[in-house]
N, C-alpha and C positions, 0 to 999 in steps of 0.2 A: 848469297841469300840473306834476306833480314829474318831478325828474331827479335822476340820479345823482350824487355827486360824492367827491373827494376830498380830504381837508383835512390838507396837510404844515405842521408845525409846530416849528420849533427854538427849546428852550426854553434857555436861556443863563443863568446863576446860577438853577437852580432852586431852590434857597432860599427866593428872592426872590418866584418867580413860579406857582410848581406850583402850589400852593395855590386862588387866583385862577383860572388855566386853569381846574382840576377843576370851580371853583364851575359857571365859562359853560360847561361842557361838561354839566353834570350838567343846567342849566336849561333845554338844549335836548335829553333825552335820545329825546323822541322820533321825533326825525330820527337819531338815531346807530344804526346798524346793525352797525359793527363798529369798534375800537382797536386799536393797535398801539403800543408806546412801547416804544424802547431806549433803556437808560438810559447815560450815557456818564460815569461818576464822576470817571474822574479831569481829565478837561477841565468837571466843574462844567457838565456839557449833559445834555438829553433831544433824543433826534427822535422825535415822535408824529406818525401817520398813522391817521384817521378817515375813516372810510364814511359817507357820511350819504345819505339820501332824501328830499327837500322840495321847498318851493317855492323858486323862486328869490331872493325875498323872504329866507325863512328861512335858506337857504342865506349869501346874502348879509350878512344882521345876525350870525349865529351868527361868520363870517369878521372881519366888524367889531369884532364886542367881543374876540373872540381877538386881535387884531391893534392894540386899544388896550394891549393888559395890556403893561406894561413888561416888556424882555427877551425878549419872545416876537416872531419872527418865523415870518410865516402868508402858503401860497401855497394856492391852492385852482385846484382842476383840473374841469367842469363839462360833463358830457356835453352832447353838443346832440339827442340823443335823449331824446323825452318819455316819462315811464314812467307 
């Protein structure tokens, strides 16, 4: 069963790392339902928060590869209601 979730993300020297994110976000777009990304220039930060809808599975890897990318740190928040 898919569930809801929501994927916080602070990205640190985005330089470095925006790039990368966008790939693993783009590769999973059919779980992304909604973005948000404030960009924070002069501390060289982003915070991005994503909607997604999946399995937990999916939820779970799409968190994983976000959370290998150097400079990116990823917390995910996951209904316990089934959709």
């Amino acid at each position: 069963m898919k569930r809801v979730a929501i994927i916080s993300a602070i990205l640190e020297q985005t330089d470095a790392c925006q790039q990368s994110f966008n790939t693993v976000i783009s590769s999973f777009k059919g779980l992304v339902k909604g973005r948000m990304g404030i960009p924070l220039q002069e501390e060289d930060m982003a915070v991005i928060s994503i909607v997604v809808i999946g399995e937990l599975d999916e939820i779970n890897s799409l968190t994983g590869k976000l959370g290998k990318i150097p400079h990116v740190n990823v917390k995910t928040s996951i209904s316990k209601k089934e959709v």
